[in-house]
NULODO-73744 format. One line per 3 residues: number of its first residue (from 1); for each residue x, y, z of C-alpha. Coordinates in pm, 1 decimal. Layout:
N
NUM	X/Y/Z | ...;
***
This chain:
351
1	0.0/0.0/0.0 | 129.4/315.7/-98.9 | 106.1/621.5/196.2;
4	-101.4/951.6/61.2 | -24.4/1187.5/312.6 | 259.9/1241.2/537.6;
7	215.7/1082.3/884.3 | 365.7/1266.6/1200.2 | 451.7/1149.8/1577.0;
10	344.2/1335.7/1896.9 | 636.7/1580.6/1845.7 | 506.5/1687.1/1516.7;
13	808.7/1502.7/1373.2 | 722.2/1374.5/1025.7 | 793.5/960.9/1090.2;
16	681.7/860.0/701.7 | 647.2/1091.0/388.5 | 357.7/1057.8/116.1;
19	411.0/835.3/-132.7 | 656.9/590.7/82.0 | 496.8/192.2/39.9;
22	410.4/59.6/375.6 | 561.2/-251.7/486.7 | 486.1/-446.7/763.3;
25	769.3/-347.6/941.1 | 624.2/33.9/925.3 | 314.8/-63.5/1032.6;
28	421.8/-243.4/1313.2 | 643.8/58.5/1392.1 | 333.9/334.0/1340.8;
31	130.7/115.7/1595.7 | 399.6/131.1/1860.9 | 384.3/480.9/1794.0;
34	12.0/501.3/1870.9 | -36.3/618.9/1532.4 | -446.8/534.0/1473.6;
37	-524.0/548.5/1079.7 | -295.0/681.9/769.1 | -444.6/785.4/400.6;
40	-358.0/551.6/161.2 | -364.2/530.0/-232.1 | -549.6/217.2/-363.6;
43	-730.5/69.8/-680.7 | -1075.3/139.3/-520.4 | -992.5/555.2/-374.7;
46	-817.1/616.8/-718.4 | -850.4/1008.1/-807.2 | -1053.3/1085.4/-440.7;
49	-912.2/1355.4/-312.7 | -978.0/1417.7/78.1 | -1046.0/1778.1/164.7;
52	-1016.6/1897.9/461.8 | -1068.0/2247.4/608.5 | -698.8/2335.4/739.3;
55	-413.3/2183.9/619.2 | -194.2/1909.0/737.1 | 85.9/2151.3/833.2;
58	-128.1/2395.1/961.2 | -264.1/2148.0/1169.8 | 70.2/2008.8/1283.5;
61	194.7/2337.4/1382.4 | -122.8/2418.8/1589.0 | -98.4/2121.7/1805.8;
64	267.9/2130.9/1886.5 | 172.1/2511.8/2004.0 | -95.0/2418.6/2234.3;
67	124.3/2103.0/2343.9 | 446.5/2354.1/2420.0 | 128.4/2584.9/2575.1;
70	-43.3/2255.8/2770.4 | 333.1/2112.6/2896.1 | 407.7/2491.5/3006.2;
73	133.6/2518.3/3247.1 | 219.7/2176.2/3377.5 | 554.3/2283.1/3482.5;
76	461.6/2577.4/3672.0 | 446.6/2597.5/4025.4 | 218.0/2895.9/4087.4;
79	-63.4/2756.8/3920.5 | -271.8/3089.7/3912.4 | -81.9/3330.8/3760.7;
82	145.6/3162.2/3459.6 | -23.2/3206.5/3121.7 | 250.8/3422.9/3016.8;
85	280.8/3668.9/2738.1 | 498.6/3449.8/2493.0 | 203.6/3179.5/2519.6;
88	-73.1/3430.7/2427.0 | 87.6/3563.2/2142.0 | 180.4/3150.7/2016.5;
91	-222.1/3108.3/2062.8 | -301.2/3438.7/1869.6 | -54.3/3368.6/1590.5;
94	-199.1/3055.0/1581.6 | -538.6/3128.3/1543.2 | -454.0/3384.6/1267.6;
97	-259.0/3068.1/1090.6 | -625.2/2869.4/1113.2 | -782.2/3168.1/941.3;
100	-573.6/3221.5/693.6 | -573.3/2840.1/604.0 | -956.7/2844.7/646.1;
103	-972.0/3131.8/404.9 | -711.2/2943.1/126.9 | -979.8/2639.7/137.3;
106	-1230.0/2802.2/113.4 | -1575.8/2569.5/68.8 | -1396.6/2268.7/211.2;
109	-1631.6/2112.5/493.8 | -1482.2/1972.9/777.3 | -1328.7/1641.6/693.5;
112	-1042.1/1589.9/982.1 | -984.7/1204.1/971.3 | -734.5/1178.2/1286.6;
115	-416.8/1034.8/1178.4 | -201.4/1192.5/1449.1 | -28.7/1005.0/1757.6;
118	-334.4/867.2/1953.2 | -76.0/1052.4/2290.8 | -203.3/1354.9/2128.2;
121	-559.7/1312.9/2179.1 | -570.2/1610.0/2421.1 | -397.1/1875.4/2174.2;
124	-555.9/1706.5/1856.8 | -909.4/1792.2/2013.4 | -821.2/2190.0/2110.1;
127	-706.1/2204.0/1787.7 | -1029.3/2071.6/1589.3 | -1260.8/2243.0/1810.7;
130	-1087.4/2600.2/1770.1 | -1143.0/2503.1/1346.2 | -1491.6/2399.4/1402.9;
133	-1516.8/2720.6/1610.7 | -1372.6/2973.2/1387.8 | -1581.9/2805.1/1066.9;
136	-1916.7/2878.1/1262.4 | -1852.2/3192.2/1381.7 | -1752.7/3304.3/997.5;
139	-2083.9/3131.4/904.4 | -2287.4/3367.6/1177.1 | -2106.9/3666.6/1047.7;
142	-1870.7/3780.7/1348.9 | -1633.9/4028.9/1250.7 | -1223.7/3903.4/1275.0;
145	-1187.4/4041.3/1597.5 | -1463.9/3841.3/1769.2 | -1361.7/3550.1/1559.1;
148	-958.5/3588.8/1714.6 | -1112.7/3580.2/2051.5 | -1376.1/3329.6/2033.0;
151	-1106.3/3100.7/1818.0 | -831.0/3157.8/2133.9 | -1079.0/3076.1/2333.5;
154	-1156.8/2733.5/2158.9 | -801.5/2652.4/2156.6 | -733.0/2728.3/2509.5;
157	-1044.0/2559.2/2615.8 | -893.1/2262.5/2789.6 | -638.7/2425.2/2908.3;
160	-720.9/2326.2/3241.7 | -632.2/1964.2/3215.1 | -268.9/2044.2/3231.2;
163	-358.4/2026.6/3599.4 | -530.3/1672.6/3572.0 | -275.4/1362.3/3630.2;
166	-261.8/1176.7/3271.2 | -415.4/836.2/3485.2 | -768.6/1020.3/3495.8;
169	-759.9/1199.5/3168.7 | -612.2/831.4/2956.3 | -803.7/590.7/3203.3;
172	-997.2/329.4/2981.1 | -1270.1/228.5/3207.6 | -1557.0/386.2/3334.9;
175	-1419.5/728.6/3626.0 | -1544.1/683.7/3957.5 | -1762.8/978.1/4107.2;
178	-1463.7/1118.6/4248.9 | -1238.1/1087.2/3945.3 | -1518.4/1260.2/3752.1;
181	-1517.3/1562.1/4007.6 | -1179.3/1597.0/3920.4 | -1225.0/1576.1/3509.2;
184	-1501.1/1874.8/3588.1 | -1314.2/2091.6/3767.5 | -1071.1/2154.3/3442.1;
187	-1282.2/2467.7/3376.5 | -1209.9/2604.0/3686.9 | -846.6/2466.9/3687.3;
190	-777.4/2664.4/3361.8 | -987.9/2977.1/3435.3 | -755.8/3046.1/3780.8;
193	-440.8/3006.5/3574.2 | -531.9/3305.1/3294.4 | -798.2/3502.7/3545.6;
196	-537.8/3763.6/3664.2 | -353.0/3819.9/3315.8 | -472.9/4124.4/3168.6;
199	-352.4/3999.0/2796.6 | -616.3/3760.1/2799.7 | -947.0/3877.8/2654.9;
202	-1265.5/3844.0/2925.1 | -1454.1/3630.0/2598.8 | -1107.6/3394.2/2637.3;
205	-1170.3/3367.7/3001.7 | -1548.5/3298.0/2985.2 | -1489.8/3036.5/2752.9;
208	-1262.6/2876.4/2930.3 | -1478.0/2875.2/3244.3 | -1816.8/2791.3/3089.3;
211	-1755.9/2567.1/2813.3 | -1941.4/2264.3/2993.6 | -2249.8/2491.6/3067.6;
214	-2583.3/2406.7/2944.2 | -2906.7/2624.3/2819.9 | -3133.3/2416.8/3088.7;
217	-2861.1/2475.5/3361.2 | -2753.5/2122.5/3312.5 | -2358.6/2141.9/3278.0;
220	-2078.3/2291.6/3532.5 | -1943.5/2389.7/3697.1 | -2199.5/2709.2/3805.6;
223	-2470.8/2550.6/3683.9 | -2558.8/2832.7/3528.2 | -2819.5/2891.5/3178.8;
226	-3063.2/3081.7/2952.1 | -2961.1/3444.6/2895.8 | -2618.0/3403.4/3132.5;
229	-2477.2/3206.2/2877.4 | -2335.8/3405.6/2594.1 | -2298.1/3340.6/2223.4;
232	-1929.1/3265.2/2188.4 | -1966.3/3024.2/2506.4 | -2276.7/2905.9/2336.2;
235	-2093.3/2793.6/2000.4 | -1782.6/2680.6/2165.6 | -2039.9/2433.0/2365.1;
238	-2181.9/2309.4/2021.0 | -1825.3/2254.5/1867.5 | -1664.2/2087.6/2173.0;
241	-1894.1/1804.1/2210.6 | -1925.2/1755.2/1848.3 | -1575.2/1680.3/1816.1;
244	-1526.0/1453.7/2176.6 | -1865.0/1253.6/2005.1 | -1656.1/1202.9/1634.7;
247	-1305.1/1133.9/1752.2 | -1203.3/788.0/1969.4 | -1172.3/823.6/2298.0;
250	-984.0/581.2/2543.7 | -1342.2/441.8/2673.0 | -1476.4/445.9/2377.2;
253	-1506.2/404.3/1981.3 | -1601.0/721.3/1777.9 | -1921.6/790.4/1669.6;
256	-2035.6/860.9/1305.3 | -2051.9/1173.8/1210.5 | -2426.5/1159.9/1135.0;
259	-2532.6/1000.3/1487.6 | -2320.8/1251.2/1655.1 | -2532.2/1526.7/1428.4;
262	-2866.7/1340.9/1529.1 | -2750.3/1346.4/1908.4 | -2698.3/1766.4/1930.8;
265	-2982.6/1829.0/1718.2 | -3207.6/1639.2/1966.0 | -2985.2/1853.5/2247.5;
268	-3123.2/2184.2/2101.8 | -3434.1/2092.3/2289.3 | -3303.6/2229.7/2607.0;
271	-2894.4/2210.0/2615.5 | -2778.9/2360.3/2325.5 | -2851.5/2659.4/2083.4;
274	-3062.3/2590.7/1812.1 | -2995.9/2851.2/1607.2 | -2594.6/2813.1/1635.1;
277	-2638.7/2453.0/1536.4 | -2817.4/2492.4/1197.9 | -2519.1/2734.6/1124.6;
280	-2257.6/2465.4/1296.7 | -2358.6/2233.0/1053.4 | -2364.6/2409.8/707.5;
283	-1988.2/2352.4/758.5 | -1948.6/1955.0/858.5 | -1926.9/1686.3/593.2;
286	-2155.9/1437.7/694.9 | -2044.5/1160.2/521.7 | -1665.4/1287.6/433.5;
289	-1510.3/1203.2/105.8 | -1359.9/850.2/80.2 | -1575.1/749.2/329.1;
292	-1760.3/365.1/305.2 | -2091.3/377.0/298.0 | -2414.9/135.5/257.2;
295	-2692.5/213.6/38.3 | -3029.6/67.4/104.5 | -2998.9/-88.8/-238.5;
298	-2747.7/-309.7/-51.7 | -2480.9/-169.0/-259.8 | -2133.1/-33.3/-80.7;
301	-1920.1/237.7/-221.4 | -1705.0/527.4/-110.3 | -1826.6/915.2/-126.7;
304	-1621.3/1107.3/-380.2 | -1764.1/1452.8/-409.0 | -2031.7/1596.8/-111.1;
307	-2309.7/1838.5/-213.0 | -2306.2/2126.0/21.4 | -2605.4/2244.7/-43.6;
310	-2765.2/1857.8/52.9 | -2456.0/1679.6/236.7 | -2660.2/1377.0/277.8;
313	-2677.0/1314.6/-116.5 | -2338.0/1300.5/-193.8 | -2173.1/1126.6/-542.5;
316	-2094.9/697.2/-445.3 | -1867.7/522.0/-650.5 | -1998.6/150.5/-599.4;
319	-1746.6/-69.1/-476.1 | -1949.2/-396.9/-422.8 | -2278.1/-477.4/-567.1;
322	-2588.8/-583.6/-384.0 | -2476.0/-930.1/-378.4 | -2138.2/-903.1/-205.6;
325	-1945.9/-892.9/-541.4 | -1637.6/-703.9/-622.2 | -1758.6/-428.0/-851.5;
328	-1516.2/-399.4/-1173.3 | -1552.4/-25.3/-1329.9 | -1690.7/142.4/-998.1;
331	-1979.0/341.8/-1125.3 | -2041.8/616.7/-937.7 | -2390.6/731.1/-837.3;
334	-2519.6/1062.4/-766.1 | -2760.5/1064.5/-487.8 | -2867.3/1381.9/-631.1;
337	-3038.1/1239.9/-956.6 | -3127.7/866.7/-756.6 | -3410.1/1003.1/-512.7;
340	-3521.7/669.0/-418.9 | -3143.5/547.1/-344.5 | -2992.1/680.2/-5.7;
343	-2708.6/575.5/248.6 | -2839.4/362.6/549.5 | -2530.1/378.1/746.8;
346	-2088.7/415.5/736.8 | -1912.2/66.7/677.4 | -1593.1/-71.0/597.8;
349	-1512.0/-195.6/273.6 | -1276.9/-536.2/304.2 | -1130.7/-642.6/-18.5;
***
């Protein structure tokens, strides 16, 4: 199998370039490594081209910021006053990086397939959530200056679990009632070490704080909901749990990116903001490019082009037919034209 994007360790050192052919040995190697999934080029994905929203490097760069940020903190002794001015101004240029990026792609949907060292869970999700972030809040029309605080904001979120031992953040099982206290009190963790610095914006602070707060008063850690809650807190919210639902978690497998969609639209009820959502969600690709899916023809193919406008109708190359066989010419499909064909659910295609 040939590699089709670079692949890079938790120090943001590239381990394996595009276009190198994977042996077993490198496999074995990238597992060791924690490494969870890599792109590959194959008979079936030939001429798919993933898209995502920021680029690899971008991305890269990002996370070893918030990492340098995150390990920082960690080392600090006076654990209330040490977001220093060098680490505000890393976020900021940062965030400015993600915008340009953002703004370079323009139209590409969120499509970030996590390929990254699994020991960079933590970072990877700051990271994703400040993109997610920064697309909505260009979809509701903030000006730049909002969207720089709102994005910081995002980034720094979970700041506060540089305070949390790694054995309750990586733990596999189920937390006990007191390990969860601790896991909650990361808002408040974070929010006492930027509180007294005057170069961090009050919307940076607030975030940080309230991110886990809920419309029906629901979340923590003040319990607090309605009108108290403000917009930027409110779309952070939206964007934080979308991404913990869609990326693997120690305790848990991720979830497709359509359940995960179905689970905060029935949270708008009560928990989340309705009206933030339908924005959220102009900007996710539901059923990403290369992704396998099943038809309720009983067909299986991979997406190759999503339809913004209708993101569940995207174009299928058919990779097995409705009896199981190996499909020689892959015709594509476009759900667009087929109204009486859709997808039933994500699968894996063996071959």
């Amino acid at each position: 199998m040939e590699l089709a994007k670079p692949v890079y360790g938790k120090d943001g050192e590239k381990l394996l370039h595009g276009g190198v052919i994977l042996t077993s040995s490198y496999i074995k190697n990238l597992q060791k490594k924690n490494i969870p999934a890599v792109y590959i080029d194959d008979e079936i994905s030939d001429g798919i081209e993933v898209e995502d929203a920021i680029d690899l490097e971008v991305k890269v760069q990002a996370v070893e910021t918030i990492r340098k940020v995150f390990d920082n903190m960690s080392t600090k002794k006076n654990k209330s006053r040490n977001f220093c001015n060098r680490s505000n101004k890393d976020i900021k240029n940062t965030i400015y990086g993600i915008m340009n990026n953002l703004k370079e792609n323009n139209g590409s949907l969120f499509n970030m397939v996590e390929i990254m060292s699994k020991d960079l869970a933590t970072y990877n999700h700051c990271v994703n959530v400040a993109v997610l972030t920064i697309m909505t809040a260009r979809t509701l029309g903030l000006n730049e200056k909002q969207i720089v605080d709102i994005g910081m904001g995002a980034l720094m979120h979970d700041i506060g679990y540089s305070n949390v031992t790694s054995e309750i953040i990586n733990k596999p099982g189920q937390l006990s009632d007191e390990e969860f206290e601790v896991i909650k009190r990361h808002t408040i963790y974070g929010y006492e070490m930027v509180k007294e610095d005057s170069d961090v914006s009050a919307i940076i602070k607030t975030i940080i704080l309230m991110h886990h707060e809920r419309l029906d008063g629901s979340g923590y850690p003040l319990r607090i909901k309605g009108d108290k809650l403000n917009k930027y807190v409110r779309i952070v919210s939206i964007c934080d749990m979308f991404e913990a639902l869609t990326s693997d978690r120690v305790y848990r497998e991720r979830m497709p990116v359509y359940k995960a969609l179905e689970l905060l639209s029935s949270k708008t009820i009560s928990e989340l903001d309705l009206e933030i959502y339908k924005h959220f969600i102009k900007n996710i690709a539901i059923y990403p490019q290369g992704t396998g899916v099943l038809l309720n023809t009983g067909e299986k193919g991979l997406v190759v082009e999503n339809n913004r406008n209708n993101p569940t109708r995207p174009k299928v190359r058919i990779i097995f037919n409705s009896e199981g066989s190996f499909h020689v010419g892959f015709k594509v499909i476009d759900l667009m034209e087929e109204l009486t064909i859709f997808i039933e659910d994500n699968c894996e295609l063996r071959y």
